[in-house]
C-alpha positions as CSV (number, residue, x, y, z in Angstrom):
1,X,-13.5,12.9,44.4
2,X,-11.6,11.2,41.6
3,X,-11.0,12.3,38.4
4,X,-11.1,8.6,36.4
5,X,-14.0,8.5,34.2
6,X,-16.8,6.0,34.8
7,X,-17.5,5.9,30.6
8,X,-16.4,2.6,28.6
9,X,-15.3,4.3,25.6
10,X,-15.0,0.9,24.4
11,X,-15.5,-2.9,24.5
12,X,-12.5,-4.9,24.1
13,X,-14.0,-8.4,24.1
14,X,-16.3,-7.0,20.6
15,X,-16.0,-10.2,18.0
16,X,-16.7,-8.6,14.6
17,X,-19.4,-10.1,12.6
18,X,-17.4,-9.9,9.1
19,X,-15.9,-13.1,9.9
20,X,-19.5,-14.8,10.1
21,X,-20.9,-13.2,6.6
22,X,-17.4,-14.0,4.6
23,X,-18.4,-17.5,6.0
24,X,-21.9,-17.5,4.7
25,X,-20.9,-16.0,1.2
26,X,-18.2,-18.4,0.9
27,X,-20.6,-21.4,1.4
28,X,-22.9,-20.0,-1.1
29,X,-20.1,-19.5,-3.7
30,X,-18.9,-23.1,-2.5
31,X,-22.4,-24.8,-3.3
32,X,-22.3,-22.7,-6.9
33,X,-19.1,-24.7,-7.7
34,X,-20.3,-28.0,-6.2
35,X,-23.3,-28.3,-8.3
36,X,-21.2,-26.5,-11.4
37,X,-23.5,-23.3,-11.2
38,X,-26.8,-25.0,-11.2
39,X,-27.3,-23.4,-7.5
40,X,-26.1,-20.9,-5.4
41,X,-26.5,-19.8,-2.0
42,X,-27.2,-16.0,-1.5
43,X,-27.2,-13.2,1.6
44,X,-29.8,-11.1,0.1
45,X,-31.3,-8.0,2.1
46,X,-34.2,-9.4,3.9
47,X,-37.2,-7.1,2.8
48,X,-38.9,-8.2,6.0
49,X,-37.4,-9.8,8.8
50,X,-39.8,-12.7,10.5
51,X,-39.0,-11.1,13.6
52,X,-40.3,-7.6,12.7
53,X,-43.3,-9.2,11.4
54,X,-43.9,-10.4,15.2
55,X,-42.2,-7.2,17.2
56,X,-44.5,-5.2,14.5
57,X,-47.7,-6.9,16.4
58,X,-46.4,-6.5,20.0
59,X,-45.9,-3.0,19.1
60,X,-49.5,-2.4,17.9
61,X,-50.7,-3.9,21.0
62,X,-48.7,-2.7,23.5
63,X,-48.1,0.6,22.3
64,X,-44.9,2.9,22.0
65,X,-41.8,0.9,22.0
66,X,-38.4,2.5,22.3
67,X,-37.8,2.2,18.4
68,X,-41.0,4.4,17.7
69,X,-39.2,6.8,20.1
70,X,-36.0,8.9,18.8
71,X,-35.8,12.2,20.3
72,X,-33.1,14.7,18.4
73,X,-31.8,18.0,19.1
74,X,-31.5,19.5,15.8
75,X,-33.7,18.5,13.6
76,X,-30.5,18.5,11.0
77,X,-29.2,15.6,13.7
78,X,-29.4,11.8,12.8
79,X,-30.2,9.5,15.8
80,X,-27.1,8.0,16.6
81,X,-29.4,4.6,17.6
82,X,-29.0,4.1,13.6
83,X,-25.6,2.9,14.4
84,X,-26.9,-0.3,16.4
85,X,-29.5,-1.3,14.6
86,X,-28.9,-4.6,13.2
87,X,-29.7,-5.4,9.7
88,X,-31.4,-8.6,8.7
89,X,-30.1,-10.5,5.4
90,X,-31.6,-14.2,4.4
91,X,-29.8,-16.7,3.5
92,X,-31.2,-18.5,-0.2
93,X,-30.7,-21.4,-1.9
94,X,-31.3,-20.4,-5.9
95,X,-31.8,-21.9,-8.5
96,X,-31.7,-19.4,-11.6
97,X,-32.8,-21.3,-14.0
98,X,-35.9,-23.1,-13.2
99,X,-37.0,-20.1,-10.9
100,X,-37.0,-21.8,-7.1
101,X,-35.5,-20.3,-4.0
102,X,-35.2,-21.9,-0.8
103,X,-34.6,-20.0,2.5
104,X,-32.6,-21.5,5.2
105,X,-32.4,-18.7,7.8
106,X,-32.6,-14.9,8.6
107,X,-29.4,-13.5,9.6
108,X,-29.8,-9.9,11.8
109,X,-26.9,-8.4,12.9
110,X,-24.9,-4.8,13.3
111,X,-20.4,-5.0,12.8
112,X,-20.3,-7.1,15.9
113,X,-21.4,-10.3,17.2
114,X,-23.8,-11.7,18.9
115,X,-26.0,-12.0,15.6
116,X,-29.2,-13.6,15.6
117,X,-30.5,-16.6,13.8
118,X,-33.8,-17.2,12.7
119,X,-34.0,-20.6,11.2
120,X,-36.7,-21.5,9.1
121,X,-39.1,-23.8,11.5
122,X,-39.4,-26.7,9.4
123,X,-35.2,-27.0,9.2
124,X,-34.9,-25.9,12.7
125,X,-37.0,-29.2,13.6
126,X,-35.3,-31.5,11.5
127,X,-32.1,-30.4,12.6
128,X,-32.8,-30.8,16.4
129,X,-32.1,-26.8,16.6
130,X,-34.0,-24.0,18.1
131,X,-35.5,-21.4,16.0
132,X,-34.1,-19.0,17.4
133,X,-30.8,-18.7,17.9
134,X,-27.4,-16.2,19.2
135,X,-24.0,-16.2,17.5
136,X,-21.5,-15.2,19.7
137,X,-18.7,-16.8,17.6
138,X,-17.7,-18.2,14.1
139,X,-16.7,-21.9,15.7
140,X,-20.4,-21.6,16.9
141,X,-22.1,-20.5,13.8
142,X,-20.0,-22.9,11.4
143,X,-21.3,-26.0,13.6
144,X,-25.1,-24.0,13.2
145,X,-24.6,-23.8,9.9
146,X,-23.9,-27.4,9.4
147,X,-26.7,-28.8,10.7
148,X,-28.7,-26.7,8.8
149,X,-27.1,-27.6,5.5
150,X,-26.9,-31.6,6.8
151,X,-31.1,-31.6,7.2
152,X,-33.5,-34.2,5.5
153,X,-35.4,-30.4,3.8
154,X,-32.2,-29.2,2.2
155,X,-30.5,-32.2,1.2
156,X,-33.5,-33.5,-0.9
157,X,-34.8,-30.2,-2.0
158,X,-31.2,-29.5,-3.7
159,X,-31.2,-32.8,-5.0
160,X,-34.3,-32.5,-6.8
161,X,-33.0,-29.3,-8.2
162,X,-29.8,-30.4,-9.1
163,X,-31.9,-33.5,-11.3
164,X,-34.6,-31.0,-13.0
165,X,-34.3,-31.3,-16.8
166,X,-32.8,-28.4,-18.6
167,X,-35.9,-26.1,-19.2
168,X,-34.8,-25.6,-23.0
169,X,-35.8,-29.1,-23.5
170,X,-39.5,-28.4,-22.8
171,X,-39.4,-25.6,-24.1
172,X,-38.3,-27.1,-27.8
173,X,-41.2,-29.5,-27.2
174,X,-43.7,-26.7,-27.2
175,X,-41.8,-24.7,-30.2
176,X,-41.9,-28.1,-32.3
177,X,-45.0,-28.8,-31.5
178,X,-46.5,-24.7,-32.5
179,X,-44.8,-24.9,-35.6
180,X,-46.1,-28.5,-36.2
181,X,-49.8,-27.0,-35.5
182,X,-49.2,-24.2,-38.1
183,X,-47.9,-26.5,-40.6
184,X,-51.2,-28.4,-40.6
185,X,-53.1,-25.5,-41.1
């Protein structure tokens, strides 16, 4: 009997996923200095993932799944299966001053790649992309992330943005016209 181990203490062909979110945090400070702060693109901590939403019903249908399932030793012991979990951030297009948000995808991912995309349906269809989608690379995801950027939903939706009036200016309209009101009184 030998005594090499049969354990992969390791994978060597891991991509790391920082290279992915620099990306996306880039192109959201990018868009904030393209439209001279008007907008901004955030990675914000997805409260609920559209995919737990779903995997939420399987569960409640088909009962016990292996994430309702975490045997410890200890009860001082954290389950190491913490460590995989992928996290799910969304991607927003913000616009602080008029109060509208428009979200392009759900990002879910642990440190390394593949990631997954969940791409809102509507940009999904107009960018001839699935829903659904792996990252196994940045190349991959840049090309992805184009598209998305490049459909008919975000193009015109940040256009209309970027032409809203100031707010202050109906705001002054109202103000003028309340002190007008109390000056007739």
């Amino acid at each position: 009997m030998s005594n090499e181990t049969i354990w992969i203490l390791s994978n060597q062909n891991e991509r790391p996923s920082k290279p992915v979110i620099d990306y996306i945090l880039q192109q959201g400070a990018d868009l904030a200095q393209a439209t001279e702060g008007k907008l901004t693109g955030l990675l914000v901590h997805a409260g609920v993932s559209w995919r737990d939403v779903t995997s939420t019903l399987v569960d409640a249908l088909g009962g016990i799944t292996n994430e309702h399932y975490h045997a410890t030793l200890s009860k001082d012991a954290t389950d190491a299966s913490y460590l995989y979990k992928k996290q799910t951030h969304e991607f927003v297009i913000v616009d602080e001053t008029h109060k509208y948000e428009l979200s392009l995808f759900q990002i879910s991912c642990n440190d390394t790649l593949p990631a997954s995309l969940l791409i809102e349906p509507t940009i999904a269809e107009e960018a001839s992309l699935q829903k659904h989608i792996e990252i196994y690379n940045l190349e991959e995801f840049k090309k992805v992330f184009e598209n998305i950027i490049h459909c008919r939903k975000v193009i015109y939706i940040i256009n209309r943005l970027i032409k809203l009036p100031p707010p202050l200016q109906a705001e002054t309209a109202e103000n003028e016209n309340s002190v007008t009101d109390e000056g007739a009184k």
